[in-house]
C-alpha positions as a Markdown table, in Angstrom:
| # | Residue | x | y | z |
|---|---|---|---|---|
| 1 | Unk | 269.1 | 139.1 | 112.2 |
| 2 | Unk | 266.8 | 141.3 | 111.4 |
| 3 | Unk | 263.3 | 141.6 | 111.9 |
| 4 | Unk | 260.3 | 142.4 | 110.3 |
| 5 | Unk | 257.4 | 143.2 | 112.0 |
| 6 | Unk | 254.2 | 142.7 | 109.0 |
| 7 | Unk | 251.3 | 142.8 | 111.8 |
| 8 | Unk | 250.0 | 146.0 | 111.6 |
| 9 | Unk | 250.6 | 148.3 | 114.9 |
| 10 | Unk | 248.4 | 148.0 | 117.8 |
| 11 | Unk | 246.8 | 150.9 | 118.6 |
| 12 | Unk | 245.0 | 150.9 | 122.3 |
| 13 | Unk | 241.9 | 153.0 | 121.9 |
| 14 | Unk | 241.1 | 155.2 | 124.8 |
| 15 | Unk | 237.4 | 154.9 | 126.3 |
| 16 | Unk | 236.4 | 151.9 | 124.2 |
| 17 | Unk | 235.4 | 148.7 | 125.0 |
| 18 | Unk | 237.9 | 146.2 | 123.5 |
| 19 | Unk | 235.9 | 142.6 | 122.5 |
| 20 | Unk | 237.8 | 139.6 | 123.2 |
| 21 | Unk | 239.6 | 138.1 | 120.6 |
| 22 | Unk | 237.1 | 134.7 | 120.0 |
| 23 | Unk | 236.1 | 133.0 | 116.4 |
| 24 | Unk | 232.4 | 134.7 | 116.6 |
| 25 | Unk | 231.6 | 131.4 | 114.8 |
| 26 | Unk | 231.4 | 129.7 | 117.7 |
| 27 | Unk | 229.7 | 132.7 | 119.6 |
| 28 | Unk | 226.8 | 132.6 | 117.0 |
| 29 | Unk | 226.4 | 128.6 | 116.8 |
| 30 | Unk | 226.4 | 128.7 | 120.8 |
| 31 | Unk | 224.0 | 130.9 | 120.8 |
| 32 | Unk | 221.6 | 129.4 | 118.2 |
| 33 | Unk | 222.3 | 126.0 | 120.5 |
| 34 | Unk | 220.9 | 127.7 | 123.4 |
| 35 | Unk | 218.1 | 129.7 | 121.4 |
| 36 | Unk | 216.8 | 125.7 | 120.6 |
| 37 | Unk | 217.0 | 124.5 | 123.6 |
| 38 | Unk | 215.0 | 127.3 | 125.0 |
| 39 | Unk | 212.3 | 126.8 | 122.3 |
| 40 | Unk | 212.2 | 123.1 | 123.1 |
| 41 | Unk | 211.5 | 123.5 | 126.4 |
| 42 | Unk | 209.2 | 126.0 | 125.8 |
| 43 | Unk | 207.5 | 123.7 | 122.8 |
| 44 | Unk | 207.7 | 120.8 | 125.3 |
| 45 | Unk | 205.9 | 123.3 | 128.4 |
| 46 | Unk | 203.0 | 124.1 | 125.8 |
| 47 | Unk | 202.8 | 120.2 | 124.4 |
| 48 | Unk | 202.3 | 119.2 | 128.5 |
| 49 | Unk | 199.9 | 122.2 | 129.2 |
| 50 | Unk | 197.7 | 121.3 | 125.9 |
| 51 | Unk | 197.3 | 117.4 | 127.0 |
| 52 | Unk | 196.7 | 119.0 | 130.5 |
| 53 | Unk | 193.7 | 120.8 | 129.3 |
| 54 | Unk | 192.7 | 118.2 | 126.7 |
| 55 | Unk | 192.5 | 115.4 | 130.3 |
| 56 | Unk | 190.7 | 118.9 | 131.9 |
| 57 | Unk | 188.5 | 119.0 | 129.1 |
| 58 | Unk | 187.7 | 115.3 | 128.8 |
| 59 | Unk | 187.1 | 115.1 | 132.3 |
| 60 | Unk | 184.4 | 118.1 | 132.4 |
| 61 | Unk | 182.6 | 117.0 | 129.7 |
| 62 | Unk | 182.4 | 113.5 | 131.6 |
| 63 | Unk | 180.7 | 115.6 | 134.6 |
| 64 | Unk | 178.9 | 117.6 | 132.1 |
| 65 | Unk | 177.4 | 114.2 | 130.7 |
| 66 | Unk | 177.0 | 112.9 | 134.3 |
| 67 | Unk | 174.8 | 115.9 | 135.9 |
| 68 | Unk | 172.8 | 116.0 | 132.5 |
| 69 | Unk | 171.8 | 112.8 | 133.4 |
| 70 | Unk | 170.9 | 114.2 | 137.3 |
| 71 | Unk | 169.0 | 117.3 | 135.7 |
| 72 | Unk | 167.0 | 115.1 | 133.7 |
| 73 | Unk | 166.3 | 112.9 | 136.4 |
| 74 | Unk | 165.2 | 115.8 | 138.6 |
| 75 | Unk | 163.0 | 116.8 | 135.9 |
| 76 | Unk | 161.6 | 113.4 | 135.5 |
| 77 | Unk | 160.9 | 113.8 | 139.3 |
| 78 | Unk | 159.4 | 117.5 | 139.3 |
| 79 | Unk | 156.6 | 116.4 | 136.6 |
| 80 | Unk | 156.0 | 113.6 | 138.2 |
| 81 | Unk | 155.6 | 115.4 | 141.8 |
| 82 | Unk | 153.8 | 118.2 | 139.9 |
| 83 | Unk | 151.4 | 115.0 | 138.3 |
| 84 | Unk | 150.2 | 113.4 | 141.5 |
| 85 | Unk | 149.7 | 117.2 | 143.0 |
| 86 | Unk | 147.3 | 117.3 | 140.4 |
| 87 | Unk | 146.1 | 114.1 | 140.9 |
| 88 | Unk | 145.9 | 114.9 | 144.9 |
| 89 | Unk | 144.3 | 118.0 | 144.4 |
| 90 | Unk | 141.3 | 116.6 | 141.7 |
| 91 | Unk | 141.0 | 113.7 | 144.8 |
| 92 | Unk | 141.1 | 116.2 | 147.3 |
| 93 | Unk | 138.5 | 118.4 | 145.6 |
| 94 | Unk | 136.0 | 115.5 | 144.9 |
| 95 | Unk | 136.2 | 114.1 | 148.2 |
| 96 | Unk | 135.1 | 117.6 | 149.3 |
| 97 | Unk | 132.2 | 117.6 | 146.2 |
| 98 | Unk | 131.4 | 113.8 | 147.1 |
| 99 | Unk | 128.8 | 115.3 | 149.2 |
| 100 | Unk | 126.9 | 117.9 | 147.4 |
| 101 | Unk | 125.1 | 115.6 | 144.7 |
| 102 | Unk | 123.3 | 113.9 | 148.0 |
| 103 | Unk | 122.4 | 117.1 | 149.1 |
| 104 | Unk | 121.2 | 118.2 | 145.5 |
| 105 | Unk | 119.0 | 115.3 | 144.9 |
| 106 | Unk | 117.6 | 115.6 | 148.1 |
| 107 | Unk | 116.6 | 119.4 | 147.9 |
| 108 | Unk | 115.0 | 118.6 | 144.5 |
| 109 | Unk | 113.1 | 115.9 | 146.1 |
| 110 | Unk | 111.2 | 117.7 | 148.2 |
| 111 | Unk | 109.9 | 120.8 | 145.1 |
| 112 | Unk | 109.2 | 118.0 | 142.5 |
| 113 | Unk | 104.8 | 118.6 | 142.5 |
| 114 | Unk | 103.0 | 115.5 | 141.4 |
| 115 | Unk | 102.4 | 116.0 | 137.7 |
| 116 | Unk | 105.5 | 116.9 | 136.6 |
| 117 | Unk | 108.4 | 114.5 | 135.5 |
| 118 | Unk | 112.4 | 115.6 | 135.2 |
| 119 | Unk | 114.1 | 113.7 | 132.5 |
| 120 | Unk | 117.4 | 115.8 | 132.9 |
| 121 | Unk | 119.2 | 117.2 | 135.3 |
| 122 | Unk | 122.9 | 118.7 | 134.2 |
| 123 | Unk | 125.4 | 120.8 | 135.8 |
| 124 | Unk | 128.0 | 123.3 | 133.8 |
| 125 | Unk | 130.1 | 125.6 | 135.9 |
| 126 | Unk | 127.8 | 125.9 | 138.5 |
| 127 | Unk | 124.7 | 126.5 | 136.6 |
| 128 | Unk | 122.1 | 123.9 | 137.2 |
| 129 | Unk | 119.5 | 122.9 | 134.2 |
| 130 | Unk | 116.5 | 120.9 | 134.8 |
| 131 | Unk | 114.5 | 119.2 | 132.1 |
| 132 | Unk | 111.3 | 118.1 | 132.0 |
| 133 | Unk | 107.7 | 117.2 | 131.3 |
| 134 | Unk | 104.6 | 118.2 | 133.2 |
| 135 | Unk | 100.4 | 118.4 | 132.8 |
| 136 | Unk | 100.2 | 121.7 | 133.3 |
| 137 | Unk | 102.0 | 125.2 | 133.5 |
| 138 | Unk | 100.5 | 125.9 | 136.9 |
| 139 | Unk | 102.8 | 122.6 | 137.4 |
| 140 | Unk | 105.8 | 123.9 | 136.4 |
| 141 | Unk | 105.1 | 127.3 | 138.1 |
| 142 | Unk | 104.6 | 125.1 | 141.3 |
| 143 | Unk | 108.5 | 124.1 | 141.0 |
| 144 | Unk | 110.0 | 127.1 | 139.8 |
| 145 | Unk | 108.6 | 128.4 | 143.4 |
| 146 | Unk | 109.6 | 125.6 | 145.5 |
| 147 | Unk | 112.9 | 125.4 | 144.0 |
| 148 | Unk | 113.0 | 129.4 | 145.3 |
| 149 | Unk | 111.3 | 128.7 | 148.8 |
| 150 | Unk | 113.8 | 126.2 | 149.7 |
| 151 | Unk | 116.7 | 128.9 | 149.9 |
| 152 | Unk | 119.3 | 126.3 | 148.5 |
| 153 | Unk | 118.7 | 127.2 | 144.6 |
| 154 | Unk | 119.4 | 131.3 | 143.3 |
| 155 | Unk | 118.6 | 132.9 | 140.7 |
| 156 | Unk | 115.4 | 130.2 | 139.4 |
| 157 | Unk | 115.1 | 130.6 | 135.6 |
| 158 | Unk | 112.6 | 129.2 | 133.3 |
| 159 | Unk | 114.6 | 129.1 | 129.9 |
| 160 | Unk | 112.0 | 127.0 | 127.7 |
| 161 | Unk | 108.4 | 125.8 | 128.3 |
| 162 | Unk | 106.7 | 124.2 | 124.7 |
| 163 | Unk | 103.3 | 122.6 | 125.1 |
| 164 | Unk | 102.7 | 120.0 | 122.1 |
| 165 | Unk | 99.3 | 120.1 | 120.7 |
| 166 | Unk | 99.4 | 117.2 | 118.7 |
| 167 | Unk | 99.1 | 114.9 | 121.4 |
| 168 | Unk | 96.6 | 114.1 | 124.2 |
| 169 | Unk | 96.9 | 114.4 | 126.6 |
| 170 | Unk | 98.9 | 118.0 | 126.0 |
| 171 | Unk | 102.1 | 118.0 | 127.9 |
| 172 | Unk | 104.2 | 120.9 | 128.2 |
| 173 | Unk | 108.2 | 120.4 | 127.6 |
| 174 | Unk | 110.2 | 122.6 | 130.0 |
| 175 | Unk | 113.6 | 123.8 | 131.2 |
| 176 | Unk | 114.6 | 125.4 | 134.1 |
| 177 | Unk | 118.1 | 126.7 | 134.9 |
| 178 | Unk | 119.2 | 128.0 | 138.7 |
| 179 | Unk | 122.3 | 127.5 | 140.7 |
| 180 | Unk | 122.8 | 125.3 | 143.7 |
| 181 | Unk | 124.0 | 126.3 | 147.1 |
| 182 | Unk | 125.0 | 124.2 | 150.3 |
């Protein structure tokens, strides 16, 4: 019998790296199997860490809405602490004042002469303004200097003095201005 070899010869090459002999077919769809299943996992790892910060984010904004609601109610709280200081302070400041329109009254008393009348008596930052109506100018010179002899009203001022000569008897309209000091 005879033989005949049709394979072609076999050749060992030196130095080279021989691959095994495997249907590459399989190689590739193995490795395209694996290649999935590694983005899968890795699709399912990003899926779980997106709804982990979605519940992160849902539960901030939760506390964001809860200590909105504490700000605002420490606000509430600072205006209305900052209200009643205000409210302390004006009681504060006229319990402290209550006193001084006794003692104004009372100083005025005694430099009033007898022929001269007040009919207004205002106070605007301090400056004091008498108005009034007397007989005579010697009258209203009278309490221009008691008002300065008492040493509780500075810097005595007379601002307007009209005498009417239409009627009799003539009266003279006047106003005084000072300031008032305890």
């Amino acid at each position: 019998m005879i033989k005949i070899n049709l394979a072609p010869p076999t050749v060992k090459r030196r130095g080279g790296i021989a691959l095994p002999s495997m249907n590459l077919g399989l190689l590739f769809g193995g490795l395209a199997v694996a290649l999935l299943l590694v983005l899968g996992l890795w699709w399912m790892w990003l899926a779980s860490a997106i709804s982990g910060y979605a519940r992160e984010i849902e539960k901030n904004e939760k506390e964001v809405a809860r200590l909105q609601t504490v700000i605002n109610e420490g606000e509430r709280f600072r205006r209305d602490k900052e209200a009643l200081e205000l409210r302390v302070n004006a009681i504060e400041q006229v319990a402290r004042n209550q006193t001084r329109p006794v003692y104004l009254l009372n100083a005025v008393l005694g430099t009033v002469p007898k022929d001269l009348w007040l009919t207004r008596l205002e106070e605007k930052g301090g400056q004091l303004r008498f108005a009034g109506v007397a007989f005579s100018s010697v009258a209203v010179s009278d309490f221009m200097s008691n008002l300065k002899a008492s040493g509780k009203f500075k810097d005595v001022d007379l601002v307007d003095a009209r005498q009417d000569l239409t009627k009799s008897p003539r009266t003279i309209t006047f106003e005084v201005s000072c300031r008032f000091e305890i």
